[in-house]
C-alpha positions in Angstrom: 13.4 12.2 -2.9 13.7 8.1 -3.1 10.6 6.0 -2.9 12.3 4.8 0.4 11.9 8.7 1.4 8.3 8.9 0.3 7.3 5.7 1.7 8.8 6.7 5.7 6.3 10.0 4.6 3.9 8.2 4.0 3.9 5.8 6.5 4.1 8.7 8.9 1.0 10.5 7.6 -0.9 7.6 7.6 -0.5 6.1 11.4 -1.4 10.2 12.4 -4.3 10.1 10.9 -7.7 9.4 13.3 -9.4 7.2 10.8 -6.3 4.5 10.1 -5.9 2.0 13.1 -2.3 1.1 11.9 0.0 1.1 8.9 3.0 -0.7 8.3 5.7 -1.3 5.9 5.4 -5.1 3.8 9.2 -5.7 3.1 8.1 -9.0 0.9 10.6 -11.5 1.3 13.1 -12.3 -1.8 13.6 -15.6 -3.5 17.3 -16.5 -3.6 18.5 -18.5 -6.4 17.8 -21.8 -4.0 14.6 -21.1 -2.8 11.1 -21.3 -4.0 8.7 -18.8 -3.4 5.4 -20.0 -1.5 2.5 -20.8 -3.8 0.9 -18.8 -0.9 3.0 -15.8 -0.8 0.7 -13.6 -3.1 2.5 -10.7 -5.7 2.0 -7.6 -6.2 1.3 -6.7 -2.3 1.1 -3.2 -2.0 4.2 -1.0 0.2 2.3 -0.4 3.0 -0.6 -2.7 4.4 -3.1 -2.1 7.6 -6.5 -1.7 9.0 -9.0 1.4 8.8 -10.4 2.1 12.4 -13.4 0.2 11.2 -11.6 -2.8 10.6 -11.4 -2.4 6.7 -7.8 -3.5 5.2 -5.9 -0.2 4.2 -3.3 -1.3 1.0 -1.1 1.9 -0.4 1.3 1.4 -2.9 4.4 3.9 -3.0 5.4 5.1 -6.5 7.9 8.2 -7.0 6.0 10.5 -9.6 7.6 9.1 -12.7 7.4 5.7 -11.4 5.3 2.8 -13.1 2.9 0.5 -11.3 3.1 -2.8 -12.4 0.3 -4.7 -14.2 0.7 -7.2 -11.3 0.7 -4.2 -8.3 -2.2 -3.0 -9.9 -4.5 -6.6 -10.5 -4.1 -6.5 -6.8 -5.6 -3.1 -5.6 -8.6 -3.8 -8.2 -9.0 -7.3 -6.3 -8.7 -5.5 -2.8 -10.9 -2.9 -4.3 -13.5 -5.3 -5.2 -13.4 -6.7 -1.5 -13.9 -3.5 -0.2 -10.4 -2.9 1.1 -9.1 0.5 1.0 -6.3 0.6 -1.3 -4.3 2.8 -3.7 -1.4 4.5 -5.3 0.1 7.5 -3.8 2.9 9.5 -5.3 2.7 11.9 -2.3 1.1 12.4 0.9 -1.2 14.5 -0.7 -1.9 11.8 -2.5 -3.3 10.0 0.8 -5.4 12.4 2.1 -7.3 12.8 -1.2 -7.1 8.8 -1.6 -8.6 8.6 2.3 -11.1 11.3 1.7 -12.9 9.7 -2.0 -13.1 6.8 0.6 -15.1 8.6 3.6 -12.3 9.1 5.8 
């Protein structure tokens, strides 16, 4: 299976479920060679972003089982953690529903 695979999983686990209002894919745009990336384009957004039911931000980043997150990837679930954001790494969608349910959901 490709993260791409896993992701579309995912993706369609999480906009079933009763407690998650929507999720969609963040496809961050790339930087060519000419242009500059935004000092307000953040890094290290998770690959999939939405709301809770409640209102609370829902981040999920998408890793393959042998796949490394990224210092960066993971600064920003610790500062979406610490703003009470839902956010984590899943490797499966099994992953998800434990992530959902250590959050209440």
């Amino acid at each position: 299976m490709t993260e791409r695979q896993l992701k579309s999983l995912i993706l369609e686990f999480l906009n079933l479920h009763q407690a998650v209002d929507i999720a969609l894919p963040y496809n961050q745009i790339q930087a060519s060679k000419t242009a500059r990336r935004s000092k307000w384009q953040p890094t290290g957004i998770p690959d999939i972003v939405g709301n809770m039911g409640n209102g609370i931000s829902l981040y999920v980043e998408v890793k393959l089982p042998q796949g490394r997150v990224s210092k960066v990837q993971d600064e920003f679930i610790i500062s979406r953690l610490k703003r009470g954001s839902v956010a984590f790494v899943a490797r499966s969608v099994q992953d998800c529903e434990i992530a959902l349910a250590n959050f209440g959901y």
